[in-house]
ChimeraX commands (.cxc) that place a marker at each C-alpha (Angstrom):
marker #1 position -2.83,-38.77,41.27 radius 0.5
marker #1 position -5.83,-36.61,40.68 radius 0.5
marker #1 position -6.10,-35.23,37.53 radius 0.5
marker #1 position -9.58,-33.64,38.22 radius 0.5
marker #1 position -8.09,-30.64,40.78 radius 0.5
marker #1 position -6.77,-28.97,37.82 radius 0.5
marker #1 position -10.09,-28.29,35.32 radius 0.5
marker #1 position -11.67,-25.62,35.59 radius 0.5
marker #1 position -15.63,-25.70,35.19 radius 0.5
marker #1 position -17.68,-24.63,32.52 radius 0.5
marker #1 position -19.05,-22.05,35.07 radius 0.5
marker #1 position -15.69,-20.55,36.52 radius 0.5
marker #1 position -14.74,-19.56,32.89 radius 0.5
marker #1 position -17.91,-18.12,32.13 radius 0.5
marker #1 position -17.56,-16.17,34.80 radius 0.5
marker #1 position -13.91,-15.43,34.75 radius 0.5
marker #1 position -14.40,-14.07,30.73 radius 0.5
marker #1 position -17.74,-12.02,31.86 radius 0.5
marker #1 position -15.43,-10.57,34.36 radius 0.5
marker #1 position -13.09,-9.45,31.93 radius 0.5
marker #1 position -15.18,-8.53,29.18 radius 0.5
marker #1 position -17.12,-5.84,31.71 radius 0.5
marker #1 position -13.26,-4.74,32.76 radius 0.5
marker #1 position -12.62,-4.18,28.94 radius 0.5
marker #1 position -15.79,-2.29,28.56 radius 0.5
marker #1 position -15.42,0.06,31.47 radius 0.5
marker #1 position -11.61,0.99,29.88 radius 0.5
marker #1 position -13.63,1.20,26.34 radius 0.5
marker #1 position -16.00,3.66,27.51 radius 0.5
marker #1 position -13.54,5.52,29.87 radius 0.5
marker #1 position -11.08,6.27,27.40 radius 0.5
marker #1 position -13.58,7.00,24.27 radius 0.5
marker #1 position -13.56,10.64,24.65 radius 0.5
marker #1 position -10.03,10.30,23.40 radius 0.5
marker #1 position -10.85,8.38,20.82 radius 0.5
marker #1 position -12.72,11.02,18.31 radius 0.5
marker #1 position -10.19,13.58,18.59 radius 0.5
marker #1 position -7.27,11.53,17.86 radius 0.5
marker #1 position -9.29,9.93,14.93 radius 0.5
marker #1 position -9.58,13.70,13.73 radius 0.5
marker #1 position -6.02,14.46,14.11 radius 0.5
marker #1 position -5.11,11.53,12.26 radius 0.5
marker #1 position -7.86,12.61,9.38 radius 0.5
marker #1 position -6.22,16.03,9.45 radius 0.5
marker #1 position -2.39,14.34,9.55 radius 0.5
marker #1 position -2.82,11.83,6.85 radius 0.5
marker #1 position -4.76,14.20,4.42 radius 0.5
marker #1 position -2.02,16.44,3.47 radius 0.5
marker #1 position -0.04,12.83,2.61 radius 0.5
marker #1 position -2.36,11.59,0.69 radius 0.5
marker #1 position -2.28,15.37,-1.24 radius 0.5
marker #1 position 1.25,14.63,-1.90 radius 0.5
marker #1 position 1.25,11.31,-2.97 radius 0.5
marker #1 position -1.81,11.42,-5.63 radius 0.5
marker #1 position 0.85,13.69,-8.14 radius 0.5
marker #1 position 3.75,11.38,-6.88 radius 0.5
marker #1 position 1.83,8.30,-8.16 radius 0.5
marker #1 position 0.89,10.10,-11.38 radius 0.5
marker #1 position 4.23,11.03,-12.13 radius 0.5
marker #1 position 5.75,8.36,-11.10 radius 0.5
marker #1 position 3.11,6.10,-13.77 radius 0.5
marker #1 position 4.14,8.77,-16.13 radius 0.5
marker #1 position 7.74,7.93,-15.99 radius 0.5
marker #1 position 7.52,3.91,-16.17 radius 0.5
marker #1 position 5.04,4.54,-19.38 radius 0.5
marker #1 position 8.04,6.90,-20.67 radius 0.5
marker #1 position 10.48,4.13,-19.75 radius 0.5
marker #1 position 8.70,1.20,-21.45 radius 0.5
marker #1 position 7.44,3.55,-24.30 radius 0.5
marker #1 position 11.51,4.13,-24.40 radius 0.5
marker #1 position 12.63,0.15,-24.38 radius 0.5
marker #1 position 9.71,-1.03,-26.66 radius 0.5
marker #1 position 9.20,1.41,-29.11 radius 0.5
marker #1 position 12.08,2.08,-30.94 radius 0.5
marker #1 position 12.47,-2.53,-31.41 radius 0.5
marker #1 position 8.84,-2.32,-32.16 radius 0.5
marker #1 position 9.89,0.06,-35.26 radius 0.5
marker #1 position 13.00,-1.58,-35.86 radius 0.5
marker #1 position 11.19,-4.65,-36.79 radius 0.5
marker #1 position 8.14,-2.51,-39.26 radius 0.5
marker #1 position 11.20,-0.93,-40.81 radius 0.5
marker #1 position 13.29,-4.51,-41.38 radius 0.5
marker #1 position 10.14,-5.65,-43.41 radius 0.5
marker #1 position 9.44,-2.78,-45.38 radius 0.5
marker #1 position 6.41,-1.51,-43.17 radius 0.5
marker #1 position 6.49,1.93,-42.67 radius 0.5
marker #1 position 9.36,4.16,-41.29 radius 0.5
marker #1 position 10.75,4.57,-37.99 radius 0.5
marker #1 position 12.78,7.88,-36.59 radius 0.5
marker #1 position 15.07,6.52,-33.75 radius 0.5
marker #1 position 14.83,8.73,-30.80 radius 0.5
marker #1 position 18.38,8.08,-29.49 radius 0.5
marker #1 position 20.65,9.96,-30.90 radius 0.5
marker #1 position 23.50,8.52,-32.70 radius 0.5
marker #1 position 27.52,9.38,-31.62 radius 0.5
marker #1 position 30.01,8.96,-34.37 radius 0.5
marker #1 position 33.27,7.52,-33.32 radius 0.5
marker #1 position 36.54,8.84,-34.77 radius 0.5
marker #1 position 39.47,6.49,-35.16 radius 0.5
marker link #1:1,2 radius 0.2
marker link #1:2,3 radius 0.2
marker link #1:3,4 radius 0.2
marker link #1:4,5 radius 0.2
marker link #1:5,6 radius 0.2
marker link #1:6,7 radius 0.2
marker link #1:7,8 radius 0.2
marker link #1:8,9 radius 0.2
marker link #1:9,10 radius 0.2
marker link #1:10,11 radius 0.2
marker link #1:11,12 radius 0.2
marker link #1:12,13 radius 0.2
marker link #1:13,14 radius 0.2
marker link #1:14,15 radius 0.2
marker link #1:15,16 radius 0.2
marker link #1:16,17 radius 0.2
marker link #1:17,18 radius 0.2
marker link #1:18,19 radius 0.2
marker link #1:19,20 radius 0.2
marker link #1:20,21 radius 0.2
marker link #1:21,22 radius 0.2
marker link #1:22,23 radius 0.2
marker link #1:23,24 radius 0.2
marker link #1:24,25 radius 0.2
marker link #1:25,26 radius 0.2
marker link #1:26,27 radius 0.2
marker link #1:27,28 radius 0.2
marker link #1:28,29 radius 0.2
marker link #1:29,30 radius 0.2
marker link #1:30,31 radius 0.2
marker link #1:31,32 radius 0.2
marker link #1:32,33 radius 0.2
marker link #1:33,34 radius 0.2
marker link #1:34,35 radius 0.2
marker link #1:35,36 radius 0.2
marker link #1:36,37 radius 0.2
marker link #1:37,38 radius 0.2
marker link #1:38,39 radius 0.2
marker link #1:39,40 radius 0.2
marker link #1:40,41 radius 0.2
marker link #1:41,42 radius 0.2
marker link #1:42,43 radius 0.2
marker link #1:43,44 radius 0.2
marker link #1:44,45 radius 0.2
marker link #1:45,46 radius 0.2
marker link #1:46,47 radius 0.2
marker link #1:47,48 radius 0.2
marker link #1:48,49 radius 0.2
marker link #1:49,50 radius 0.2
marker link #1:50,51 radius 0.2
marker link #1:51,52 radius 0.2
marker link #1:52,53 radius 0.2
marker link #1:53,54 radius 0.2
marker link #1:54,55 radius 0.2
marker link #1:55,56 radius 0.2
marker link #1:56,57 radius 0.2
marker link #1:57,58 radius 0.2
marker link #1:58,59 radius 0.2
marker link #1:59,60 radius 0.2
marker link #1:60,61 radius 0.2
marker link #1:61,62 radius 0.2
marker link #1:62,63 radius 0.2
marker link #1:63,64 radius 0.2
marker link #1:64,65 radius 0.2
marker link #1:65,66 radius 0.2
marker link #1:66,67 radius 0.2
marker link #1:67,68 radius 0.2
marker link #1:68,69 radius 0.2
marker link #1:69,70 radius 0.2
marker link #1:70,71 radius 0.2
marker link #1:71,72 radius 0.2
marker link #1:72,73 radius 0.2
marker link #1:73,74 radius 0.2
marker link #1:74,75 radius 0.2
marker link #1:75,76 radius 0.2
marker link #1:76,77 radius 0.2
marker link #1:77,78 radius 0.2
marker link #1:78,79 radius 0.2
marker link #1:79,80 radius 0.2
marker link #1:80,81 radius 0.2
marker link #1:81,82 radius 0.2
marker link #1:82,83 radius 0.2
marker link #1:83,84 radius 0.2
marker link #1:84,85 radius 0.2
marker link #1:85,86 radius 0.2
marker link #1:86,87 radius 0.2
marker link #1:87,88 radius 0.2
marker link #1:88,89 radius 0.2
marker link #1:89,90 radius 0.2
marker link #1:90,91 radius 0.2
marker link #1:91,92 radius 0.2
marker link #1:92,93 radius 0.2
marker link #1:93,94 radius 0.2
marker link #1:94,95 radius 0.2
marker link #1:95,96 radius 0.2
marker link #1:96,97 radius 0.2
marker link #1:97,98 radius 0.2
marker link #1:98,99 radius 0.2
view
């Protein structure tokens, strides 16, 4: 069995990727005229999103500070106020229950 009919030389893949790389190019060039106005339309697309997220993202850190602030703050002075440090004011108002 001959094992050698089925390589391909050094010289037929040279040529073979040469072949495609000048196929790629000719599509490249053909089809960059498209290419700058989509890129603007995608510039003009994407701007108003990224308009709209910029406050989203601010408010969105400005609630998980809120939240944490929320969780933390009110052990945090639960603790100065257990060893005679200071005062605390609890910020969650308290229900009474009537029996």
């Amino acid at each position: 069995m001959d094992t050698r009919g089925n390589r391909i030389s050094s010289e037929e893949l040279v040529s073979e990727v040469s072949g495609l790389l000048t196929g790629l190019g000719v599509i490249s060039i053909a089809l960059f005229p498209f290419a700058v106005p989509l890129l603007a339309l995608t510039l003009v697309l994407a701007l108003p999103v990224v308009l709209l997220a910029i406050p989203a993202l601010a408010l969105w850190l400005c609630v998980r500070s809120v939240s944490w602030l929320w969780r933390h703050l009110p052990s945090a002075a639960a603790g100065r106020q257990a060893s005679g440090q200071g005062f605390s004011i609890s910020l969650r108002g308290s229900r009474r229950q009537s029996a």
